[in-house]
N, C-alpha and C positions, 0 to 999 in steps of 0.2 A: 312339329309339335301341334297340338290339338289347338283352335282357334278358339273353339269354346267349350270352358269347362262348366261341370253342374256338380260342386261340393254338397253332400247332403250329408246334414251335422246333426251330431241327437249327445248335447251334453246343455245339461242344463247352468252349469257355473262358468261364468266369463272368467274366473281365475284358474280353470282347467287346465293341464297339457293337452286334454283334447284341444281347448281353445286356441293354446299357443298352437298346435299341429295346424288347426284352419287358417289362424291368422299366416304363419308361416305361406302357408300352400298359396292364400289368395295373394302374398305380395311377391312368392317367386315367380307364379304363373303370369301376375299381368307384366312383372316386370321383362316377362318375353316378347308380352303383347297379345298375350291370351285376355279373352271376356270372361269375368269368372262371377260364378252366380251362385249365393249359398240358399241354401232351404236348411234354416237351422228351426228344427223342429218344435223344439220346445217354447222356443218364442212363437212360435207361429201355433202354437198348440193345436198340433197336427192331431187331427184322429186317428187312433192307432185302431180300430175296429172296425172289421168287414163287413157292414148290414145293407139292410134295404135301403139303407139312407142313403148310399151311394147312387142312388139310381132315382132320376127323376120320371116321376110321369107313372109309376105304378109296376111293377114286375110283371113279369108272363106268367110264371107257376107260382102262386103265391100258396099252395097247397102243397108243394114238392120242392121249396126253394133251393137253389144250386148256382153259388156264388159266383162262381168260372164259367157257366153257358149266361148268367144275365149280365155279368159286367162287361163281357164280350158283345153280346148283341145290344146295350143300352151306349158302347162306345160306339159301335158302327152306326148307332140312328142318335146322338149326339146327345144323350140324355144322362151324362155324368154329373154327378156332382160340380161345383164351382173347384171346390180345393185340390181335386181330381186333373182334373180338364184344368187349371193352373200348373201342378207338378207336371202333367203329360209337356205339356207346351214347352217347358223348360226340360225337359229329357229329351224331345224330337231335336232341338235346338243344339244338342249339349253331341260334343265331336268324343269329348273323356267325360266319365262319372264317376266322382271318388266319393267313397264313403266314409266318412269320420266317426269311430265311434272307439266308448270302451267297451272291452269282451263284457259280457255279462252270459253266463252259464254257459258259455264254450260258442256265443252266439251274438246276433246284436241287440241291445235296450230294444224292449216290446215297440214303442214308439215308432225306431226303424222298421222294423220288422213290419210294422202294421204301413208305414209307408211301400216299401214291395208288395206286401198282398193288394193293397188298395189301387197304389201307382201301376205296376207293372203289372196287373190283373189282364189286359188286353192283349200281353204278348204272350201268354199262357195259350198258345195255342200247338194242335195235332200235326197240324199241316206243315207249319214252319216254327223250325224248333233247332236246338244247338246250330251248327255250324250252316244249318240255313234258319236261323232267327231271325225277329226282324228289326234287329240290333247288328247282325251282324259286321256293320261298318263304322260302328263305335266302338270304344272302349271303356272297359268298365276295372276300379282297385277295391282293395279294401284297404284301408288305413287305420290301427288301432291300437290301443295300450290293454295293456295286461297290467295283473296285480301279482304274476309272479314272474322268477329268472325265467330263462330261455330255458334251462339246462328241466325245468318241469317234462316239456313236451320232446327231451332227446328220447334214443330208442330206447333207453330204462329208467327215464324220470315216468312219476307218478299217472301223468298225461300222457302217455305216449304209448303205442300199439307194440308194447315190447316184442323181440321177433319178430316185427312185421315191419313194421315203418314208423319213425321217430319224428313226422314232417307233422308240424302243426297243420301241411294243410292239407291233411287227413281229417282234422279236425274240422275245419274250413270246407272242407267237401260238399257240405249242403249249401251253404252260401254259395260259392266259387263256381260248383256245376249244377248243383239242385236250381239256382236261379241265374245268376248270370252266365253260366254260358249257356243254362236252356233257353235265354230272349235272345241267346244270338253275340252277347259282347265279347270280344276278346278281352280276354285276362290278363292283366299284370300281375306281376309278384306282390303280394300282400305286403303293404308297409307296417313292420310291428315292431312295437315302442315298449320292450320288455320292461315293466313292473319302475316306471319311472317315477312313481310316488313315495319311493323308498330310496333314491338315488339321489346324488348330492346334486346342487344347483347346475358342476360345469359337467355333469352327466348329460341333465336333461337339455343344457345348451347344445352340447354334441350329438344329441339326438334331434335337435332338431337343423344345426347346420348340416350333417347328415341327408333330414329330409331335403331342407333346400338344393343340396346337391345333386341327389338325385333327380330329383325335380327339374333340375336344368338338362338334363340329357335323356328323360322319360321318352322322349320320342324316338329314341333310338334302341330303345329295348325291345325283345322279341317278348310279344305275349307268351304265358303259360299256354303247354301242350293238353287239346284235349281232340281223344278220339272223333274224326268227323261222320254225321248221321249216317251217312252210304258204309263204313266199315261194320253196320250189324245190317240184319235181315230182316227185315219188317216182317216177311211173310211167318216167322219162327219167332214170334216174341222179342223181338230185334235183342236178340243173342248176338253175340261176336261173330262173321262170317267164318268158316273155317278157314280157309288163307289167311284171313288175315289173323288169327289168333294165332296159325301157325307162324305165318311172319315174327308177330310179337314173340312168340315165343323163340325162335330163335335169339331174337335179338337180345333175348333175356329177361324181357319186360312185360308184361300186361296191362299191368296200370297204366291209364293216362294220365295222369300230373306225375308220374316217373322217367 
């Protein structure tokens, strides 16, 4: 199991199930002997916005500004923000990062969101990216409640890629690979707490004895599959290699989280 954990929380009411979800997660973690550390955002009234203010000491293009080449080079010459350069410190640290939040528009509360863009701004990089990121030897979840059933995002609820694929984390797609596995984290399976504000009290107790359960054997889980850098072709707009599409396709599949 992970020695230290980095919960990053974005619910503003302490009488939450997101709340209960953290409080859960922080007393089954340390009771393994995990360090666990929250960035609950809203008490911390994180800035969810990407500006110059991030960057101490002045930009380089302040005529052409380009948020991803200055907060890359204002991290290698040490000139980040304080709130910044505090989340990084607690990320570098952190062995798991789980994220606590409720959906909000198929996505996470702006606040988060503005944490990744802000936080995770430095590992946005060309050179090293998915399966060589420079996260690579962390692990990274998503943890979160919904405001409807399961049966929304099956292959013919309202949600769901009818014909195609019924898997919410189809949905989850931009989170899951758009940012954590492009820094590099192995993925766990999304913890989801289908529409628990509509369920009776010994629901939301079995969702969260549930979480605690899994929680105790999290270390023994095989991350989510995603295609590694080397199976496309840089030289070709790193399209699929043809073997190995062929491969996939033999075996039936193409998608990676399939």
């Amino acid at each position: 199991m992970a020695k230290k954990v980095l919960i990053v929380y974005a619910h503003e009411s302490p009488a939450s199930f997101n709340a209960a979800a953290k409080d859960a997660a922080v007393a089954a973690l340390t009771a393994q002997g995990c360090t666990v550390e929250v960035s609950d955002l809203y008490a911390m009234k994180f800035k969810a916005a990407a500006t110059t203010e991030d960057i101490t000491g002045g930009v380089k293009n302040a005529e052409n500004f380009c948020y991803a080449k200055e907060i890359k080079l204002a991290s290698e010459e040490g000139r980040l923000a304080d709130d910044i350069k505090k989340e990084q410190e607690k990320l570098k640290e952190a062995d798991l990062v789980i994220f606590q939040f409720p959906m909000y528009w198929s996505s996470v509360p702006a606040i988060m969101k503005g944490w990744m863009d802000r936080v995770l701004g430095f590992a946005y990089a060309q050179e090293k990216r998915y399966s060589e990121g420079i996260f690579k030897d962390k692990k990274a979840m998503l943890s979160f409640t919904t405001d409807c059933p399961e049966s929304v995002y099956s292959d013919t609820g309202i949600n769901g890629d009818i014909g195609i694929n019924g898997d919410i984390n189809v949905t989850l797609w931009p989170l899951q690979n758009g940012i954590l596995n492009y820094c590099g984290f192995q993925v766990f399976d999304p913890q989801i707490f289908w529409d628990p504000a509509t369920g009776s009290p010994e629901s939301r107790s079995s969702m969260l004895e549930g979480w605690r359960t899994r929680l105790q054997s999290l270390g023994g889980e095989v991350p989510m599959y995603f295609a590694p850098l080397d199976y496309f072709d840089k030289e070709k707009g790193f399209l699929l290699k043809p073997e190995v599409k062929e491969k996939y396709a033999t075996a039936g599949r193409l998608c990676s989280i399939c």
